[in-house]
C-alpha positions, 0 to 999 in steps of 0.5 A, spaced: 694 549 514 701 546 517 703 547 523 708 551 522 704 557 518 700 558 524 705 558 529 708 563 525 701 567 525 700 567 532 707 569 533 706 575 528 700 578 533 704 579 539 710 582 534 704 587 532 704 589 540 710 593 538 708 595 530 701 597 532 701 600 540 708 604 540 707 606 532 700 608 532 699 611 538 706 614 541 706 611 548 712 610 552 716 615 554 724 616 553 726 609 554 722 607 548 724 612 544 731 610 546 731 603 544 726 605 538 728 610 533 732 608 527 740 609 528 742 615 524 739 620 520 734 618 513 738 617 508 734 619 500 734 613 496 738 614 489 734 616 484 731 610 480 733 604 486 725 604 488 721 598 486 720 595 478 712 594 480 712 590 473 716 585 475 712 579 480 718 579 484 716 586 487 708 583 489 707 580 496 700 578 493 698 578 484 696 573 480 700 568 477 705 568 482 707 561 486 705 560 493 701 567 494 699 567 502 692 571 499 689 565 497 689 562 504 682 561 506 681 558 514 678 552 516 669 552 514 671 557 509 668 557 501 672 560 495 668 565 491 668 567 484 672 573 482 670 578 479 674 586 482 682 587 483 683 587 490 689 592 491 691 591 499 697 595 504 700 591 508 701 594 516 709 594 519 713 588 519 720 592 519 721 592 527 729 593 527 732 600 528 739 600 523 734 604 518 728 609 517 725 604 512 725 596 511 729 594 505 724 592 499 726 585 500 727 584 508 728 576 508 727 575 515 722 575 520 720 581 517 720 578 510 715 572 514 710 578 518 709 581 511 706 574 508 702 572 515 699 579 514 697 578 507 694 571 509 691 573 515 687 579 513 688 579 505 685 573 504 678 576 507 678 579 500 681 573 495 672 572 495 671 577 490 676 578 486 685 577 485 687 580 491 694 585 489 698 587 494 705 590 494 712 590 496 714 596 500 720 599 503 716 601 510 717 606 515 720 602 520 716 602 526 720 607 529 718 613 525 712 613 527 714 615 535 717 622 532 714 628 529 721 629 526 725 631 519 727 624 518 721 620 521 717 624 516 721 622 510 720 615 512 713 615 510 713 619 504 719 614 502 714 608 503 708 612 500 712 613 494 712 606 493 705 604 494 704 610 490 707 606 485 704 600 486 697 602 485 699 606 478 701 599 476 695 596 479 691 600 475 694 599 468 694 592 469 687 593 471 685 598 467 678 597 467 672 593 472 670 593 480 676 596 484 677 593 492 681 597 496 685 595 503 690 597 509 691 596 515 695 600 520 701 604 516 698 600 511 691 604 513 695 610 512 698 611 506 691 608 503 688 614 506 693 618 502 692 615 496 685 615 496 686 623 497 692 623 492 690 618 487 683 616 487 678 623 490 676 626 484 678 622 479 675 617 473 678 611 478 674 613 483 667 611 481 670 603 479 671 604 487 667 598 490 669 599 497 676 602 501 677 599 508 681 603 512 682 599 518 686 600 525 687 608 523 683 613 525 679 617 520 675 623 522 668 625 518 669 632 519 676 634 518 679 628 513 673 625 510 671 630 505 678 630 502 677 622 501 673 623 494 668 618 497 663 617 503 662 613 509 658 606 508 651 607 511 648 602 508 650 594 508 648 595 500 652 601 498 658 601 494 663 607 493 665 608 500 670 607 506 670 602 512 673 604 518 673 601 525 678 601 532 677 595 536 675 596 543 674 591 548 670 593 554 672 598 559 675 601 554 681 607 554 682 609 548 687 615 551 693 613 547 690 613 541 686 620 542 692 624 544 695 624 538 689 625 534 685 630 538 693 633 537 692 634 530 689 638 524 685 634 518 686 633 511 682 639 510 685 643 516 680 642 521 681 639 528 680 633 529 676 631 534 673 624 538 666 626 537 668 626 529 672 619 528 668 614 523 666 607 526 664 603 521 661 597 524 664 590 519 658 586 522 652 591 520 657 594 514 654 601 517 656 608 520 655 607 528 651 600 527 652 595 532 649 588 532 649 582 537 653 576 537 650 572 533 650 577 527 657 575 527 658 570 521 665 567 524 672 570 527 678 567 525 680 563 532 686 558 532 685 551 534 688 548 542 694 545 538 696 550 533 695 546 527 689 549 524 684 555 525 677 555 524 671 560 523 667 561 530 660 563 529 656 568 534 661 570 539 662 577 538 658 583 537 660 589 537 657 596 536 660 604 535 660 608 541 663 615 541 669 612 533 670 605 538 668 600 535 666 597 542 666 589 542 661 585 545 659 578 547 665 571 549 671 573 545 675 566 544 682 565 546 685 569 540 691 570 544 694 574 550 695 580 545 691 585 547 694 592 548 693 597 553 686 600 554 682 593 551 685 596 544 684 590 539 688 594 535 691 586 532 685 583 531 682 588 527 681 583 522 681 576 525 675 578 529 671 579 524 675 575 518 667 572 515 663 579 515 668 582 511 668 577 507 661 577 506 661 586 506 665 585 500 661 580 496 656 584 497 658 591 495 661 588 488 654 586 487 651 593 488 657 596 484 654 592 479 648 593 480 
């Protein structure tokens, strides 16, 4: 991996300060609202201007295309062989403030966040099968530090065209094991997609896995209108991952202030108590598992030039919806948000054990 590619990785997790703490978790008072909502007011896109998904130019990640960063594979890595679709969200990248949503094709160093993301944490998939990962017009961070009009048009906009995506994903999938992954606003359009487009329907059963990472699910007042359950065991298929990195001591108040404020999918409250942990070690609800059990986090070498998997140094078990780390954690870098929340390296820190959950369960979708 050259030197300038991991730089640019390293360079996107202190970026997702910003697009994960401020947007997710709505801290900051009016200095921040200030100098992060989006100038104006959303403007509705012109009917028939969103995204041609049959056309490549529109994919991040497919088959076929040149230099898809989803097949990246760190240092010690070993390919695997295909055999599911993998439909993958990317998380925000669009960290400007002269609109609500990010261009389809933003050029820039939105345009180069979005490839790191797909190489950094797609490629935990591109083990089971081609990994689909589409280009969106994303709400700007932003959007999510306001409950407004136009905050909420922003994410439906974006949804909208993931919601197109995986249409055409599915037609050109039209049958096998189907793989499903986001992360932070990645993870909640997925969320609704699962509710939308996959809950009750005849897709829903080609459902290998749906990894809804870096965004709280709660298992009473969201999951039952998901269409699918949580993973209870290593071996099942047809089910949903999800986890919030934490180091320890933990202060996950920025997260529960908004969610403890809101009403489920179902119209129930939602509660701490009732967040789902999946943990990606033990590839269960409420599990936990020592250092050793982790196969290999996503670390950067001293030089910046290579990356490579370090084995057995973090545990982590589920305390109260935490995931709760445990053990040494290597230097990954000095992007650790408040609270110990490792809500950037939700991914990075166990990068080989996903990658091992996910072989696993396409093996139980076929069996």
């Amino acid at each position: 991996m050259c030197a300038r590619r991991f730089l640019g990785f390293v360079f996107v997790l202190t970026l997702l300060i910003v697009a994960g703490a401020f947007a997710i978790y709505q801290w900051g008072g009016d200095v921040l609202l200030k100098s992060a909502t989006p100038q104006g007011h959303f403007e509705a896109a012109a009917a028939g201007s969103g995204p041609d998904y049959s056309n490549a130019s529109n994919w991040i990640a497919r088959p076929g295309i040149a230099n898809d960063p989803s097949k990246w594979l760190p240092d010690g890595a070993v390919a695997a062989a295909d055999g599911a679709a993998v439909f993958y969200i990317h998380p925000t990248t669009y960290l400007e403030r002269d609109r609500w949503n990010a261009p389809l094709l933003p050029g820039g160093q939105a345009e180069f966040r979005m490839r790191l993301f797909a190489q950094s944490q797609a490629s935990a998939f591109n083990g089971v099968g081609q990994v689909w990962a589409p280009r969106y017009r994303q709400a700007a961070y932003g959007a999510f530090l306001l409950d407004s009009a136009d905050a909420r048009a922003a994410l439906a906009l974006a949804y909208s065209d993931v919601d197109e995506a995986f249409d055409e994903f599915v037609k050109q999938n039209p049958d096998g094991p189907i793989v499903l992954a986001g992360h932070s606003q990645g993870a909640l359009h997925l969320e609704r997609l699962l509710r939308e487009k996959i809950a009750g329907k005849p897709v829903a059963k080609r459902i290998v896995a749906a990894y809804v990472v870096g965004w709280p699910i709660s298992t009473i007042a969201d999951l039952p209108a998901l269409g699918l359950p949580a993973c209870g065991s290593p071996n099942k298929a047809g089910c949903i991952l999800s986890w919030m990195s934490f180091g320890e001591p933990a202060n996950p108040d920025l997260v529960l202030h908004s969610y403890e404020h809101s009403a489920g999918f179902v119209g129930r409250d939602r509660k701490q108590a009732d967040m789902l942990c999946v943990n990606p070690l033990t590839g269960t609800k409420d599990g936990a598992a020592p250092p050793a059990d982790n196969p290999g986090t996503l670390v950067p070498n001293t030089d910046l030039k290579t990356a490579a998997l370090a084995q057995g140094q973090v545990g982590s078990h589920c305390d109260k919806g935490l995931l709760l780390l445990d053990g040494t954690i290597p230097p990954l870098g000095p992007f650790v948000l408040p609270g110990n929340n490792y809500h950037v390296y939700d991914y990075v820190l166990f990068w080989q054990a996903i990658r091992n959950d996910a072989e696993r369960r396409l093996k139980a979708w076929h069996r």
